[in-house]
C-alpha positions, 0 to 999 in steps of 0.5 A, a space after each residue: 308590064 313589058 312594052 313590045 317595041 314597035 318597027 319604029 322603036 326598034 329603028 330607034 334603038 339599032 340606031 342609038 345603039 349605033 351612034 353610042 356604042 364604044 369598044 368596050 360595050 360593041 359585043 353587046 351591043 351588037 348582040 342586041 342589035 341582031 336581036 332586034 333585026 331577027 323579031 324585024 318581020 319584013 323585009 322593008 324594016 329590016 332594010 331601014 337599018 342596013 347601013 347601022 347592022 353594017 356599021 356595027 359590024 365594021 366597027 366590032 370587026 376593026 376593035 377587034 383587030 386593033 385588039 390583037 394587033 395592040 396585044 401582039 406589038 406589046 409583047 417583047 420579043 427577047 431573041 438570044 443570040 448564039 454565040 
């Protein structure tokens, strides 16, 4: 049998998925996250978790950054000079 999630379970879970998510997990976890704020029917519970939607946003838009910033200083650039 599938358990619906109370406004409370879902408060719970955004914030689990806030406190434990990693770089390598955040896409998911903030897919999840989104999820579960749309099936939020008020406007009140979807504010009780504001500050964790905004964080994992920070966080998968800073991964994501540093993600190509790493792949562009780790290539080797060979410049030729003519002569």
């Amino acid at each position: 049998m599938i358990r619906m999630l109370s406004a409370d379970d879902k408060v719970a879970e955004i914030k689990r998925l806030y406190f434990q998510t990693s770089r390598v997990t955040i896409k998911a976890d903030f897919a999840k996250a989104i999820e579960l704020l749309k099936s939020m029917p008020s406007e009140q519970e979807r504010e009780r978790v504001a500050v964790y939607m905004d964080g994992l946003s920070q966080m998968r838009s800073d991964w994501a950054r540093m993600g190509r910033s790493q792949k562009v200083k780790s290539r080797k650039w060979k410049v030729k000079s003519k002569k």
